[in-house]
N, CA, C and O atoms as a Tripos MOL2 file, in Angstrom:
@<TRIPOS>MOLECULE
protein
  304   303    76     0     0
PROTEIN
NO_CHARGES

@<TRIPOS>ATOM
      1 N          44.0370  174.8870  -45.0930 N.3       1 UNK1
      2 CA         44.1080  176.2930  -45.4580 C.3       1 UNK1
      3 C          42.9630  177.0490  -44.8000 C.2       1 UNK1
      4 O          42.1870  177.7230  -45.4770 O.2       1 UNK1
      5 N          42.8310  176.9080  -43.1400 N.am      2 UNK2
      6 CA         41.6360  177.4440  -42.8000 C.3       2 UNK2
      7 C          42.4050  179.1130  -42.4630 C.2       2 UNK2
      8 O          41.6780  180.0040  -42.0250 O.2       2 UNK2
      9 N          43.5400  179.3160  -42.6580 N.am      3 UNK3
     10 CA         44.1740  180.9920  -41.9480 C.3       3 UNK3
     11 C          43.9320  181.6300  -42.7920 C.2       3 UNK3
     12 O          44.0830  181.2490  -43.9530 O.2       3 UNK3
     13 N          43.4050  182.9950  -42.4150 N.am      4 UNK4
     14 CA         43.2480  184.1180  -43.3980 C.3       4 UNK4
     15 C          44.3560  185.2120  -43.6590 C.2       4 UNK4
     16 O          45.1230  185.7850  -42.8860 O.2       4 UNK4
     17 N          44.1680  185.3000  -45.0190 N.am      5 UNK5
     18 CA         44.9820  186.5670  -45.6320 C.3       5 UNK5
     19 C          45.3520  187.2850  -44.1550 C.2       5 UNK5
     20 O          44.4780  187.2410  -43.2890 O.2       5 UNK5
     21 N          47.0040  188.1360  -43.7680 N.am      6 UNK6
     22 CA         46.7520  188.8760  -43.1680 C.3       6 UNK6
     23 C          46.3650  189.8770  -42.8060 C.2       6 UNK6
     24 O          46.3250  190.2870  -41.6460 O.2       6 UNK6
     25 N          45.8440  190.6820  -44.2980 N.am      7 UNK7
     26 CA         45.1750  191.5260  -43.9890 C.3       7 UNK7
     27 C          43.7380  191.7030  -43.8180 C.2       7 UNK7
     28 O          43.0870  192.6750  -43.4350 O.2       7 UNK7
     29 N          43.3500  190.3720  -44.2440 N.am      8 UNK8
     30 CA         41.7070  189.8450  -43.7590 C.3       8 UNK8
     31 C          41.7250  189.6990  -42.0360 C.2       8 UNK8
     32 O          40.6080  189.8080  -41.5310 O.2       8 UNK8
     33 N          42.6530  189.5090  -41.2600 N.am      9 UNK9
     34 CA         43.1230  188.6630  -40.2460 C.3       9 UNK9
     35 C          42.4120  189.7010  -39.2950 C.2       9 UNK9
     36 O          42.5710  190.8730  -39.6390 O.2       9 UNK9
     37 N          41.6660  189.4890  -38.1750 N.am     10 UNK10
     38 CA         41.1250  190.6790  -37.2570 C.3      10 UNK10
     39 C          42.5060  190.7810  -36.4240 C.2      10 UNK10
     40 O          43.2100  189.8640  -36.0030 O.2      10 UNK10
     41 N          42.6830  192.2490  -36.3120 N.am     11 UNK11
     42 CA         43.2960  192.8210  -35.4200 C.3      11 UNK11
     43 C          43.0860  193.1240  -34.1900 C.2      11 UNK11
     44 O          41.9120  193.4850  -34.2710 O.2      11 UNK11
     45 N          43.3760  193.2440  -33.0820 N.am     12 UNK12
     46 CA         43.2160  193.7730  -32.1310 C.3      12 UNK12
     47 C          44.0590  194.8890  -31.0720 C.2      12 UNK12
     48 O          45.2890  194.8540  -31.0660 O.2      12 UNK12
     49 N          43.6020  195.4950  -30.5260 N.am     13 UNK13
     50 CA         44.2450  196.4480  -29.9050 C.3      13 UNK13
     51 C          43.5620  196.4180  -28.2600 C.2      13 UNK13
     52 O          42.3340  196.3590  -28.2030 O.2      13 UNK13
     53 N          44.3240  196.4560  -26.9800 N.am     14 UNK14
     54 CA         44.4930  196.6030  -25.8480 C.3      14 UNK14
     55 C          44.3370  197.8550  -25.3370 C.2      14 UNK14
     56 O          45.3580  198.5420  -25.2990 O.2      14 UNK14
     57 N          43.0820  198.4430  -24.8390 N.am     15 UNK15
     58 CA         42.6260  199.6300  -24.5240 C.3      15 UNK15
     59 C          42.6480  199.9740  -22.6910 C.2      15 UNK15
     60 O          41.9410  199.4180  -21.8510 O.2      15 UNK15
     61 N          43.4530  200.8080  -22.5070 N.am     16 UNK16
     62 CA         43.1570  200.9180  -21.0800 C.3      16 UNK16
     63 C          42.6460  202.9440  -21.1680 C.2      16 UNK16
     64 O          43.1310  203.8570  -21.8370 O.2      16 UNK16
     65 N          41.6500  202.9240  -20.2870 N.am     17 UNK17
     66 CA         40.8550  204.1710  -20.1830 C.3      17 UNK17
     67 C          41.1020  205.1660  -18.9600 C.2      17 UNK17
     68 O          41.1280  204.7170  -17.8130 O.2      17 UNK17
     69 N          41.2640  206.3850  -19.1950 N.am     18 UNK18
     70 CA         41.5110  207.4140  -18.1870 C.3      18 UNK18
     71 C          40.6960  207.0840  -17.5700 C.2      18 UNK18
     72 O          39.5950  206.8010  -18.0430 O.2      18 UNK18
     73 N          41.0250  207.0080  -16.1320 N.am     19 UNK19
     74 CA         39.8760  207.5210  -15.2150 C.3      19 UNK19
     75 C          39.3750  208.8850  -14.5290 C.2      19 UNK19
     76 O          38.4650  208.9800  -13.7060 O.2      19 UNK19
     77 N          40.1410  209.8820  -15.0290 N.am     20 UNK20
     78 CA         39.8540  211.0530  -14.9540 C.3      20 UNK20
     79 C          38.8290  211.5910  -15.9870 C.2      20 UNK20
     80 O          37.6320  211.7850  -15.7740 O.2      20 UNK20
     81 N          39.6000  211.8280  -17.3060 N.am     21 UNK21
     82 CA         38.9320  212.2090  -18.2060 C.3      21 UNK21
     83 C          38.3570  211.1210  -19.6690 C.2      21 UNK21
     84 O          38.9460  210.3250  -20.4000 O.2      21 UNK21
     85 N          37.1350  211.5430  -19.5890 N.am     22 UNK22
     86 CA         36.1390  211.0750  -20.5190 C.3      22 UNK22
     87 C          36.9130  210.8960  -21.9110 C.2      22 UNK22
     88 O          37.7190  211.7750  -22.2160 O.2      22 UNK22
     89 N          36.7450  209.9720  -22.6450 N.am     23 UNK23
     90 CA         37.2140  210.0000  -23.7860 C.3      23 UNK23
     91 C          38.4740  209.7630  -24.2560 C.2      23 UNK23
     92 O          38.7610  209.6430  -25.4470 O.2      23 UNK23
     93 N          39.7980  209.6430  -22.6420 N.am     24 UNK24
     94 CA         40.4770  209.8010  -23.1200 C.3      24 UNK24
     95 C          41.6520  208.3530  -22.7630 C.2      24 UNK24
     96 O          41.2140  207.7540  -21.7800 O.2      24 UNK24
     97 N          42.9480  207.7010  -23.2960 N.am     25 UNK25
     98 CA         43.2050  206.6170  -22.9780 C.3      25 UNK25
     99 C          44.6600  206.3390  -23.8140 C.2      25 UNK25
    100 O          45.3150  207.2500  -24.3190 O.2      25 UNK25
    101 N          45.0440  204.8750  -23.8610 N.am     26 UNK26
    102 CA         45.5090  204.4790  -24.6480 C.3      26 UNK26
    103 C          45.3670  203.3140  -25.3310 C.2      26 UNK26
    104 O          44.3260  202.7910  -24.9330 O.2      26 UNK26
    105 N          46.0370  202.4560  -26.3930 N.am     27 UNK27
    106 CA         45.7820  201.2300  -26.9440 C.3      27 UNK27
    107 C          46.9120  201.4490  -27.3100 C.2      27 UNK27
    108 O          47.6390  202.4270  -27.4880 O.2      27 UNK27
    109 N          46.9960  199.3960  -27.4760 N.am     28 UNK28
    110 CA         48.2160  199.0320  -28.0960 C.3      28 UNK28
    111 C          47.7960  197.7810  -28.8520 C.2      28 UNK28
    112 O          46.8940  197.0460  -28.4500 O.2      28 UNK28
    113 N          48.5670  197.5500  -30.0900 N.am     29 UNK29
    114 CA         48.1950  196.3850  -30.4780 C.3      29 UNK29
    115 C          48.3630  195.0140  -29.9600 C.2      29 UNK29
    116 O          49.4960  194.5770  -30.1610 O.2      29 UNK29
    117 N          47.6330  194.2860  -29.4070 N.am     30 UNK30
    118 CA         48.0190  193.0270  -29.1300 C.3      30 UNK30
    119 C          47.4290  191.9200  -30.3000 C.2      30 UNK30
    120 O          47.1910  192.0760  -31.4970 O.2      30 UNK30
    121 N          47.2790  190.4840  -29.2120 N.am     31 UNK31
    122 CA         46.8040  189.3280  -29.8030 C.3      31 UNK31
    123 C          44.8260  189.1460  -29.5120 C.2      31 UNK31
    124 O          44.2750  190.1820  -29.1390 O.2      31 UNK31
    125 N          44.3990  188.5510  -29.5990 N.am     32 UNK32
    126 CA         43.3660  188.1310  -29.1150 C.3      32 UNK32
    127 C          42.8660  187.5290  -27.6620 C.2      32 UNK32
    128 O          41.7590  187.0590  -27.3980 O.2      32 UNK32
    129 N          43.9510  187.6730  -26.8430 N.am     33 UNK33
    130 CA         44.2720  187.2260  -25.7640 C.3      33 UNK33
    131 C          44.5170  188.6610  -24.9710 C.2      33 UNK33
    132 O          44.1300  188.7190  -23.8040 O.2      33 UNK33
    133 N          44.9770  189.5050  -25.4050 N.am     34 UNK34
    134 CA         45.6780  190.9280  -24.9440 C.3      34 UNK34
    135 C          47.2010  190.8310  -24.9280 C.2      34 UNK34
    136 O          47.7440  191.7310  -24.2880 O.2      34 UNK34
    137 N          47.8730  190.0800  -25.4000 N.am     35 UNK35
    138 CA         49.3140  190.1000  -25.2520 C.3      35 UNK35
    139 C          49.7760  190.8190  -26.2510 C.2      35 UNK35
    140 O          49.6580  190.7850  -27.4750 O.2      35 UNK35
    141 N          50.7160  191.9430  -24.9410 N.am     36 UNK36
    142 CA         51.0580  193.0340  -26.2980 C.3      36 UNK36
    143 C          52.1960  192.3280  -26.8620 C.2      36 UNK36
    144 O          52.5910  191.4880  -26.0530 O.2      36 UNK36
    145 N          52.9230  192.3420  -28.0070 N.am     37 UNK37
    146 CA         54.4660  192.7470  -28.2460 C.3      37 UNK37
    147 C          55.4610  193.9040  -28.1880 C.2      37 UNK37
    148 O          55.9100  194.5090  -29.1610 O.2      37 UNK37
    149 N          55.7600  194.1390  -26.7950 N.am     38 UNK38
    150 CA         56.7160  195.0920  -26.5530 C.3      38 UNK38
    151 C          57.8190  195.1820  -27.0790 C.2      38 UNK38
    152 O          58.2850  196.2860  -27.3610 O.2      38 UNK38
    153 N          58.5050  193.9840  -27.3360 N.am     39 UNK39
    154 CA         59.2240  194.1240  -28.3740 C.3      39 UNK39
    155 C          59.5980  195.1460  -29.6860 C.2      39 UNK39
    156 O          60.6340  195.6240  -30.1480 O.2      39 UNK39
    157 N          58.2400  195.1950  -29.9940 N.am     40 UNK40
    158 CA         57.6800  195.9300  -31.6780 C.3      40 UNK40
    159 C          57.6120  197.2750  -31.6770 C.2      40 UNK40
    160 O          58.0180  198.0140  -32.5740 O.2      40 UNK40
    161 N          56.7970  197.7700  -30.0800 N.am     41 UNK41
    162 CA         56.1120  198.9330  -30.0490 C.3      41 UNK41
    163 C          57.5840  199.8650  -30.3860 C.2      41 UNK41
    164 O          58.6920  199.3390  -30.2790 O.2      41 UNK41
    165 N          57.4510  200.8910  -30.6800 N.am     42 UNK42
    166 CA         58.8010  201.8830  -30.6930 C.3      42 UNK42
    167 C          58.7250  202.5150  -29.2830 C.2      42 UNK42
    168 O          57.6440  202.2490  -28.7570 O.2      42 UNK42
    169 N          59.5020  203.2360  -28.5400 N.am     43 UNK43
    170 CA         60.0430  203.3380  -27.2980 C.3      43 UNK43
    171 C          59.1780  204.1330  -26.9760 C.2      43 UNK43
    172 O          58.8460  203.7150  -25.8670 O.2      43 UNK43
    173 N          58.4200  205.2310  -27.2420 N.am     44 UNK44
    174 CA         57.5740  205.9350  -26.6880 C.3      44 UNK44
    175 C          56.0700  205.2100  -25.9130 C.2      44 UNK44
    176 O          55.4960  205.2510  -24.8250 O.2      44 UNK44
    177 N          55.9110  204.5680  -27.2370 N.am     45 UNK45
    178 CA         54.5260  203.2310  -27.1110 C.3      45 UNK45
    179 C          54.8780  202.5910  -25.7830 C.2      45 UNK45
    180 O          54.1940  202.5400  -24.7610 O.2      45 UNK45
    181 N          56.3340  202.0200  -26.0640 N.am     46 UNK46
    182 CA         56.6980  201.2560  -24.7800 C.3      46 UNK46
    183 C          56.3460  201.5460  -23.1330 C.2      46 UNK46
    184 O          55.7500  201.0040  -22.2020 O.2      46 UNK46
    185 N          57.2790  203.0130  -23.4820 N.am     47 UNK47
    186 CA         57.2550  203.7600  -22.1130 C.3      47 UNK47
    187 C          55.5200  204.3380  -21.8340 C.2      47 UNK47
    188 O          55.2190  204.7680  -20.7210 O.2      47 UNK47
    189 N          54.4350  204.2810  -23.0170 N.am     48 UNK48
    190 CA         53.2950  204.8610  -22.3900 C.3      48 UNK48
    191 C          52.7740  203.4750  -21.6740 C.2      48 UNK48
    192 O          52.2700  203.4650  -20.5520 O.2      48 UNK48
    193 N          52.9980  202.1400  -22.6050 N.am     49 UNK49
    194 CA         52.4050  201.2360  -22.3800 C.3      49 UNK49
    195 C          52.6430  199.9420  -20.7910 C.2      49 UNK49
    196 O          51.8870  199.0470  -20.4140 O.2      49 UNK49
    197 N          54.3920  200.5320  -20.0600 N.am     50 UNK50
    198 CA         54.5310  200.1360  -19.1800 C.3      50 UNK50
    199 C          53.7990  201.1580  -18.1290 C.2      50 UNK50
    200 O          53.4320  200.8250  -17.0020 O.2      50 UNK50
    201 N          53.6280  202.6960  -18.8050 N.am     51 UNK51
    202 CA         52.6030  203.1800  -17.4560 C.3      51 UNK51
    203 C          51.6640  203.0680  -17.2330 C.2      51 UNK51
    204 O          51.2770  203.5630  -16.1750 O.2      51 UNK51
    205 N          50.8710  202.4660  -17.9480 N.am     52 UNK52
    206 CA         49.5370  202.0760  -17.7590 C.3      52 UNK52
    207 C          49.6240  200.9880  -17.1570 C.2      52 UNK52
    208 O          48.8510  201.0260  -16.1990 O.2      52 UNK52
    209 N          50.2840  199.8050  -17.2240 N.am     53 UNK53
    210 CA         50.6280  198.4390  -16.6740 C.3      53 UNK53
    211 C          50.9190  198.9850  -15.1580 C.2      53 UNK53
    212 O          50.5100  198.1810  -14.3210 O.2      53 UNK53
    213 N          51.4430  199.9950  -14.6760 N.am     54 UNK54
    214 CA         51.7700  200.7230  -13.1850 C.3      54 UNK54
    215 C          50.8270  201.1010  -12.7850 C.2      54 UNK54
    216 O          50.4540  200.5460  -11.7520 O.2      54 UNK54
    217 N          49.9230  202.2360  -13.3570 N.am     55 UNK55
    218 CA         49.0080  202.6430  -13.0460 C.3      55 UNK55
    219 C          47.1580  202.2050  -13.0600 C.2      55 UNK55
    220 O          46.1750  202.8610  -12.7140 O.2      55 UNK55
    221 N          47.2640  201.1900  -13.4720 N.am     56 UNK56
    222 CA         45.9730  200.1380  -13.1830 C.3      56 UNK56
    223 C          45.5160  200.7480  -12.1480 C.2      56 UNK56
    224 O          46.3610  200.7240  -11.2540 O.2      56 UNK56
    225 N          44.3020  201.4390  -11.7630 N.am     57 UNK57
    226 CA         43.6380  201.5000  -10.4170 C.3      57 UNK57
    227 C          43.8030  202.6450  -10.1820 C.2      57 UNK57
    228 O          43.0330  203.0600   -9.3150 O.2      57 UNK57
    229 N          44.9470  203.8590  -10.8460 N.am     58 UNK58
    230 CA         45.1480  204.9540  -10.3450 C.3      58 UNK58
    231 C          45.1060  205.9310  -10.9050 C.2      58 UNK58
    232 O          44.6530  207.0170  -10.5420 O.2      58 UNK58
    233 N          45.9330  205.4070  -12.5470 N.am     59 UNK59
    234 CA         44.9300  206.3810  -13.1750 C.3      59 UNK59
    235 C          44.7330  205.8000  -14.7270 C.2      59 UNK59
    236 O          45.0260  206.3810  -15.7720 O.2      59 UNK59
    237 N          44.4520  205.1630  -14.6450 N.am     60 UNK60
    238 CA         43.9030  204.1890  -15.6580 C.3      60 UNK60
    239 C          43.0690  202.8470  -15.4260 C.2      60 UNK60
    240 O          43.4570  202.1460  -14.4910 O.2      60 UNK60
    241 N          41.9890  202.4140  -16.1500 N.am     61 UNK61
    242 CA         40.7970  201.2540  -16.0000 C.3      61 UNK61
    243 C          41.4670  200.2700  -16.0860 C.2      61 UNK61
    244 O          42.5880  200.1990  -16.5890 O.2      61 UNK61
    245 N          40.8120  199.3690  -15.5770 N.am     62 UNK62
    246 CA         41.8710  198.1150  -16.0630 C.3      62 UNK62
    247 C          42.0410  197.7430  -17.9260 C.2      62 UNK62
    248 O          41.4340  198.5740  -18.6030 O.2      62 UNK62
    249 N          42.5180  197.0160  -18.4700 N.am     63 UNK63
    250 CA         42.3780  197.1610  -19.9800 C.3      63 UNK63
    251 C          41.3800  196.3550  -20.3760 C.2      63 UNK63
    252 O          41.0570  195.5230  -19.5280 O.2      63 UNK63
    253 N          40.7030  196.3270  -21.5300 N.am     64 UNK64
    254 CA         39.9760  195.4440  -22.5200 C.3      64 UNK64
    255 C          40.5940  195.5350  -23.8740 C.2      64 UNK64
    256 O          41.2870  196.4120  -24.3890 O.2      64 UNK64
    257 N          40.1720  194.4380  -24.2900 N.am     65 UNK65
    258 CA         40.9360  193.6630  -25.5150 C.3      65 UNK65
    259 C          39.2640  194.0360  -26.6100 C.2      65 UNK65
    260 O          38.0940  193.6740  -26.4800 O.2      65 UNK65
    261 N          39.9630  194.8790  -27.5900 N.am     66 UNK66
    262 CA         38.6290  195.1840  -28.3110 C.3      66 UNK66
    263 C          39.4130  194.5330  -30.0180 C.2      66 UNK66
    264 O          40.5240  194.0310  -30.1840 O.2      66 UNK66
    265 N          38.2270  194.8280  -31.1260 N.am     67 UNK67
    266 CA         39.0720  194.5220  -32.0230 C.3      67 UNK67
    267 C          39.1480  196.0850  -32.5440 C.2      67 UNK67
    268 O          38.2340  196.8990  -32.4050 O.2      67 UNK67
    269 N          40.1730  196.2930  -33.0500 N.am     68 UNK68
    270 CA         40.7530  196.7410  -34.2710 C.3      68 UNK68
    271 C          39.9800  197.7420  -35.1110 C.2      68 UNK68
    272 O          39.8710  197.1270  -36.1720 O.2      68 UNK68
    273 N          39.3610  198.9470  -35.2840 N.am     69 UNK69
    274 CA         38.7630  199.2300  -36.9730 C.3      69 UNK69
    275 C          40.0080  199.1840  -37.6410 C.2      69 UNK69
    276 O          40.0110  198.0700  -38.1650 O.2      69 UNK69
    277 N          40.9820  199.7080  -37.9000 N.am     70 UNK70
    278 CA         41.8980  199.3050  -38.6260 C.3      70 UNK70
    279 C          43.4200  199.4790  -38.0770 C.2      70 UNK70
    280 O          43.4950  199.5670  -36.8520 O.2      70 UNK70
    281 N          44.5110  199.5360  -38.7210 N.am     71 UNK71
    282 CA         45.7420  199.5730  -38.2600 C.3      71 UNK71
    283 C          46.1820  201.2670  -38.0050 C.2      71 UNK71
    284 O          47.0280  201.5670  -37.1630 O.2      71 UNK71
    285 N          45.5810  202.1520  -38.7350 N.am     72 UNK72
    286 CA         44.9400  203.4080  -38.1630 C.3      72 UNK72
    287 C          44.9890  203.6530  -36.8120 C.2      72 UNK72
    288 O          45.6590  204.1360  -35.9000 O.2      72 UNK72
    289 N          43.5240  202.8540  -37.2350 N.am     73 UNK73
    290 CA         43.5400  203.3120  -35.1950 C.3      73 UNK73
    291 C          43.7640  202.7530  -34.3910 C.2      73 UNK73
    292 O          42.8110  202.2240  -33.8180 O.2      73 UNK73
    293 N          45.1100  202.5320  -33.8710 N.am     74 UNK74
    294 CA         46.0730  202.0730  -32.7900 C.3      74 UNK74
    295 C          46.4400  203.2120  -32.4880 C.2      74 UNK74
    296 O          46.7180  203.7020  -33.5820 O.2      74 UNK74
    297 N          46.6600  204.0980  -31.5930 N.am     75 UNK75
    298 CA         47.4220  205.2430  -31.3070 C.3      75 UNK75
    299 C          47.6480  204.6310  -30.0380 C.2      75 UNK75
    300 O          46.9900  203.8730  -29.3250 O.2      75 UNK75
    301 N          48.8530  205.2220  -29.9540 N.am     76 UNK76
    302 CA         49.7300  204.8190  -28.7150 C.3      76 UNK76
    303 C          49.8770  205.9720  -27.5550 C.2      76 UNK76
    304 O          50.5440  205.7500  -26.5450 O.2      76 UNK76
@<TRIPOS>BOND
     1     1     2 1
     2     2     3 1
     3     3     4 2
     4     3     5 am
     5     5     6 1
     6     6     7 1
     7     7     8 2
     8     7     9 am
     9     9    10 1
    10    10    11 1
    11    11    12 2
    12    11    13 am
    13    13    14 1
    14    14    15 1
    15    15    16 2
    16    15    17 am
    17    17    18 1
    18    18    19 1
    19    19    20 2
    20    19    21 am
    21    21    22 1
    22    22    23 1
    23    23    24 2
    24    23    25 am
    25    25    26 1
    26    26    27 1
    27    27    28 2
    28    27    29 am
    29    29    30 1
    30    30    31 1
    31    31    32 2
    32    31    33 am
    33    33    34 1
    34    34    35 1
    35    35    36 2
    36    35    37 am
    37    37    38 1
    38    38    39 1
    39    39    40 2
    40    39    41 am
    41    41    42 1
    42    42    43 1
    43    43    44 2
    44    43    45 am
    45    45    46 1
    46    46    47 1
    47    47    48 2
    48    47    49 am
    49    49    50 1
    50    50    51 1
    51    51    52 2
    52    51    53 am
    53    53    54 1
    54    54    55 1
    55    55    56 2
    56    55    57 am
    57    57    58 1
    58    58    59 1
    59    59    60 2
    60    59    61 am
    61    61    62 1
    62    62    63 1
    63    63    64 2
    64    63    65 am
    65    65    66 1
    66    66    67 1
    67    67    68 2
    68    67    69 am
    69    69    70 1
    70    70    71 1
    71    71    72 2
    72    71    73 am
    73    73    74 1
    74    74    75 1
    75    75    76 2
    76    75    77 am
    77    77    78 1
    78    78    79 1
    79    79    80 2
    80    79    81 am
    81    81    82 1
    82    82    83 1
    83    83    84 2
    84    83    85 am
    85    85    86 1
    86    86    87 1
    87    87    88 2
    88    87    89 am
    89    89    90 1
    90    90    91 1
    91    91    92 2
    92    91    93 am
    93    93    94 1
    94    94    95 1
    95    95    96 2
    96    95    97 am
    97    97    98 1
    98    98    99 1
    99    99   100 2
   100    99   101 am
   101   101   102 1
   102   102   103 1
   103   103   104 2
   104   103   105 am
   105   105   106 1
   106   106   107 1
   107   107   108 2
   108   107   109 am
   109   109   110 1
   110   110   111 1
   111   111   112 2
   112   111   113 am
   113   113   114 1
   114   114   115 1
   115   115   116 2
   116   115   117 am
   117   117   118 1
   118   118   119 1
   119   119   120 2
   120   119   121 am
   121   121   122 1
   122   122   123 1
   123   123   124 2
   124   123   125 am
   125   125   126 1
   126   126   127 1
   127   127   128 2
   128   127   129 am
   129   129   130 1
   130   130   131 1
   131   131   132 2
   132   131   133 am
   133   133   134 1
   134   134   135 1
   135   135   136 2
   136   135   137 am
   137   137   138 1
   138   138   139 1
   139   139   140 2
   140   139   141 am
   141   141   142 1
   142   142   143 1
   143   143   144 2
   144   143   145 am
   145   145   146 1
   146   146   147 1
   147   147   148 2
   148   147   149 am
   149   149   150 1
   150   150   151 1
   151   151   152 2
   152   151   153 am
   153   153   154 1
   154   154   155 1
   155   155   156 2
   156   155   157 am
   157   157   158 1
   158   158   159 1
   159   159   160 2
   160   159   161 am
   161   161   162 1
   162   162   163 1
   163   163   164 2
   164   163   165 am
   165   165   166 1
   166   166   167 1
   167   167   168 2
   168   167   169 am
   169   169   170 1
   170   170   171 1
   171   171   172 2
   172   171   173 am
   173   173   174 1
   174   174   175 1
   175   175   176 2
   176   175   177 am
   177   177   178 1
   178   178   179 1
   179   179   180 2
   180   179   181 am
   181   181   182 1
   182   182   183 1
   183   183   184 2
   184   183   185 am
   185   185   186 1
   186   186   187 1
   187   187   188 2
   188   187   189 am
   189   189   190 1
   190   190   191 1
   191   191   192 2
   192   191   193 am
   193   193   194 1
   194   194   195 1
   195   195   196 2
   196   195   197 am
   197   197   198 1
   198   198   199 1
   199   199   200 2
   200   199   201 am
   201   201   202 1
   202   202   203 1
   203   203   204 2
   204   203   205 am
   205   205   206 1
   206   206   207 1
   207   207   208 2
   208   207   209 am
   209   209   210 1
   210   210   211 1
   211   211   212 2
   212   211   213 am
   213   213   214 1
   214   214   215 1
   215   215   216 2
   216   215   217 am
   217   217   218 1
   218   218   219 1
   219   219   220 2
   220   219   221 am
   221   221   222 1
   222   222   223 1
   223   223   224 2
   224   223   225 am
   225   225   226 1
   226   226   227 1
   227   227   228 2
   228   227   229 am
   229   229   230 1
   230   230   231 1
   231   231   232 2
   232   231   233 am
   233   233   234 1
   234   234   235 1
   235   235   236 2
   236   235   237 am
   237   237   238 1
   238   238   239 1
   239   239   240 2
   240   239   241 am
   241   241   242 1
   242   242   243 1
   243   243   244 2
   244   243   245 am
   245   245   246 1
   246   246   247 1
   247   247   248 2
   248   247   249 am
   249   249   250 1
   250   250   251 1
   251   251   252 2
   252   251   253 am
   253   253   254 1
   254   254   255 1
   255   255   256 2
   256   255   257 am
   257   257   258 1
   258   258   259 1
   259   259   260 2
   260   259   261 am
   261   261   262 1
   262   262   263 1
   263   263   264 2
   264   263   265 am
   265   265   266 1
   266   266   267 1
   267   267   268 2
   268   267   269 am
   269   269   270 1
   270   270   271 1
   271   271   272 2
   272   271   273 am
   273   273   274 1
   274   274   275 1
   275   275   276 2
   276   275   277 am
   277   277   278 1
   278   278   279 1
   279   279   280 2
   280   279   281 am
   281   281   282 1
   282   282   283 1
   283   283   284 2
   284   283   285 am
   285   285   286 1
   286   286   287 1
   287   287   288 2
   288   287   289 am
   289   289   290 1
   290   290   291 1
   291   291   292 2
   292   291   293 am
   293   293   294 1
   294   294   295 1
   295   295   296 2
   296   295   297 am
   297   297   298 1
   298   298   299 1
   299   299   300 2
   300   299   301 am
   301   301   302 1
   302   302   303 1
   303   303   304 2
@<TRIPOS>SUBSTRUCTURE
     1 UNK1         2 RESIDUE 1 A UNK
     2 UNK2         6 RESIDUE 1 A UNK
     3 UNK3        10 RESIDUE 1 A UNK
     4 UNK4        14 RESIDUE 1 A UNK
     5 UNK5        18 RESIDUE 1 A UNK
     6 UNK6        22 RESIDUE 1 A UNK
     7 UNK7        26 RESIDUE 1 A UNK
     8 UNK8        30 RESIDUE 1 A UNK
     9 UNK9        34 RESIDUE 1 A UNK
    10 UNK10       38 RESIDUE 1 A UNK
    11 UNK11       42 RESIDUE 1 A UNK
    12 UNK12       46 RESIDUE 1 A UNK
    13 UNK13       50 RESIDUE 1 A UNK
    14 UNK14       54 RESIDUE 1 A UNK
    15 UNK15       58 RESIDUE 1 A UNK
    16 UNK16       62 RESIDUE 1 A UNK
    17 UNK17       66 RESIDUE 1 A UNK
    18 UNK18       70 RESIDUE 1 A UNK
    19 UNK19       74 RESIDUE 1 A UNK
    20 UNK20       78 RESIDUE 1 A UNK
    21 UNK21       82 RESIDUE 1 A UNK
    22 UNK22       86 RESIDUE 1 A UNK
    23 UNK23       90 RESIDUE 1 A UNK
    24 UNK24       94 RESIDUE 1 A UNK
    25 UNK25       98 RESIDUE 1 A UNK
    26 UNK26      102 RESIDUE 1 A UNK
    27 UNK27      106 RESIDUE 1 A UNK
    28 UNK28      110 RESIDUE 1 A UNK
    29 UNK29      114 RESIDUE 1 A UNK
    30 UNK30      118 RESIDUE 1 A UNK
    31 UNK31      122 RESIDUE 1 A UNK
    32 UNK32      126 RESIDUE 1 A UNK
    33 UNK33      130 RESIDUE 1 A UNK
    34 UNK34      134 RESIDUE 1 A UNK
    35 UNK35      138 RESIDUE 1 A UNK
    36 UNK36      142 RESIDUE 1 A UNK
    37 UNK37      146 RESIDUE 1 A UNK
    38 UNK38      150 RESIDUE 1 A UNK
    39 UNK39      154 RESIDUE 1 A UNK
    40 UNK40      158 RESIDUE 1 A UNK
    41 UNK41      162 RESIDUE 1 A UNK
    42 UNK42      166 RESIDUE 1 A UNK
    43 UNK43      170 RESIDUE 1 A UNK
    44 UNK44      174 RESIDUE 1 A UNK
    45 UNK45      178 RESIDUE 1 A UNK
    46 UNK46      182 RESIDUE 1 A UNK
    47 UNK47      186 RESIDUE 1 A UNK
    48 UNK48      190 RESIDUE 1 A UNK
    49 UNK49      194 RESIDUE 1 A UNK
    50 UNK50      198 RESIDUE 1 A UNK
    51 UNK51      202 RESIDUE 1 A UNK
    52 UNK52      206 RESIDUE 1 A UNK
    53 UNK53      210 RESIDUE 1 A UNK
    54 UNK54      214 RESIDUE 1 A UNK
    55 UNK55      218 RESIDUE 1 A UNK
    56 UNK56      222 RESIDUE 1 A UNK
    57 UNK57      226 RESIDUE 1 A UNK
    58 UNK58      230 RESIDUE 1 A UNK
    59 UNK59      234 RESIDUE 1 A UNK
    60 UNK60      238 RESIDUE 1 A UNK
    61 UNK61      242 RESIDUE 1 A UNK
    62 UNK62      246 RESIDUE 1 A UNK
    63 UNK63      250 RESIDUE 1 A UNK
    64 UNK64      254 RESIDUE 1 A UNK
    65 UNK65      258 RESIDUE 1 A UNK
    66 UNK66      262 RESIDUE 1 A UNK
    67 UNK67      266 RESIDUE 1 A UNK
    68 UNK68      270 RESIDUE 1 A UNK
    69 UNK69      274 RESIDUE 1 A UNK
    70 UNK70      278 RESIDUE 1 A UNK
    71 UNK71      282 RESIDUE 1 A UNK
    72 UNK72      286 RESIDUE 1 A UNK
    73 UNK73      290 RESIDUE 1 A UNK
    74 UNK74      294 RESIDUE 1 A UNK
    75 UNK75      298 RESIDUE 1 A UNK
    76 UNK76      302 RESIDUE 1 A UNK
């Protein structure tokens, strides 16, 4: 019984960053690894989250895998 409650469980979310403007980006929830589930996301998430996967280098950072403050703040 070493798994925790899931809501004890750290979350994580997949952050890729404008490279234009300061401050600004997206995230998605993944694993601890960065693997999103596209599956899950609803179609908008989807469609922001395959443009960032396109745009690597052009107009977005590459991503980092951060954790979570809460299920909150995931914005897609």
């Amino acid at each position: 019984m070493n798994e925790l409650p899931v809501a004890l469980a750290p979350r994580y979310e997949l952050c890729y960053r404008s490279l234009f403007e300061w401050g600004r980006g997206f995230s998605f929830p993944c694993d601890a690894h960065g693997r999103v589930d596209i599956a899950s996301l609803p179609d908008r998430a989807r469609n922001n989250y395959l443009f960032c996967r396109a745009t690597v280098g052009r107009e977005v950072q590459l991503p980092s895998v951060t954790l979570a403050h809460s299920a909150a703040a995931i914005a897609y």
